[in-house]
Structure formats: structure tokens, C-alpha cells
C-alpha positions, 0 to 999 in steps of 0.5 A: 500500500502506498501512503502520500506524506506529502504533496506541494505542487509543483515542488515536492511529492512523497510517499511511503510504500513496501510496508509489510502486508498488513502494515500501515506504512511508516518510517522504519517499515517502510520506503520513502521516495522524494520527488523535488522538482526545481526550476533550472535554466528553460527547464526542470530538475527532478532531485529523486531519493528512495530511503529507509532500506536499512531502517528495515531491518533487513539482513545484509543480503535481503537489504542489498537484493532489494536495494538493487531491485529498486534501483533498476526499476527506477532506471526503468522509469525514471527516464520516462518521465521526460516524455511523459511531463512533455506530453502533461505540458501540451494538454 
């Protein structure tokens, strides 16, 4: 279940996910990503964090697979989020 914890257009957007099954998402059971959105010359910078892994309380091995999981989904989508905002603009 994900959980906002924060939404300020168009500035900042946060929310908690991976919390055990039952579990409302917090900090120390769960993950949370940032999305901080800054003006930069003709265009925007995304500043982009996941945090809370070893909050989990995950064994070392369990920490890092899941670490580089998320990693390479963000590597997945991240990267769309160009086109997607340029599409979002022209509407």
C-alpha cells in the first residue's frame, strides 16, 4: 500500500510504500521516495531519493537484493518521465 506524506505542487511529492502486508506504512517499515522538482535554466530538475532500506531491518543480503531491485526499476522509469511531463505540458 502506498501512503502520500506529502504533496506541494509543483515542488515536492512523497510517499511511503513496501510496508509489510498488513502494515500501515511508516518510517522504519517502510520506503520513502522524494520527488523535488526545481526550476533550472528553460527547464526542470527532478532531485529523486528512495530511503529507509536499512531502517528495515533487513539482513545484509535481503537489504542489498532489494536495494538493487529498486534501483533498476527506477532506471526503468525514471527516464520516462521526460516524455511523459512533455506530453502533461501540451494538454
Amino acid at each position: 500500500m502506498l501512503i502520500v506524506v506529502e504533496a506541494d505542487p509543483p515542488r515536492r511529492f512523497a510517499f511511503r510504500w513496501v510496508a509489510d502486508d498488513g502494515e500501515t506504512a511508516g518510517p522504519g517499515n517502510s520506503l520513502l521516495v522524494t520527488f523535488g522538482l526545481v526550476p533550472a535554466g528553460n527547464g526542470t530538475l527532478l532531485r529523486f531519493t528512495e530511503t529507509g532500506f536499512r531502517e528495515r531491518g533487513w539482513q545484509a543480503a535481503t537489504l542489498e537484493e532489494a536495494y538493487q531491485d529498486h534501483v533498476h526499476g527506477w532506471e526503468h522509469f525514471l527516464p520516462r518521465l521526460v516524455d511523459y511531463a512533455a506530453r502533461a505540458a501540451t494538454r
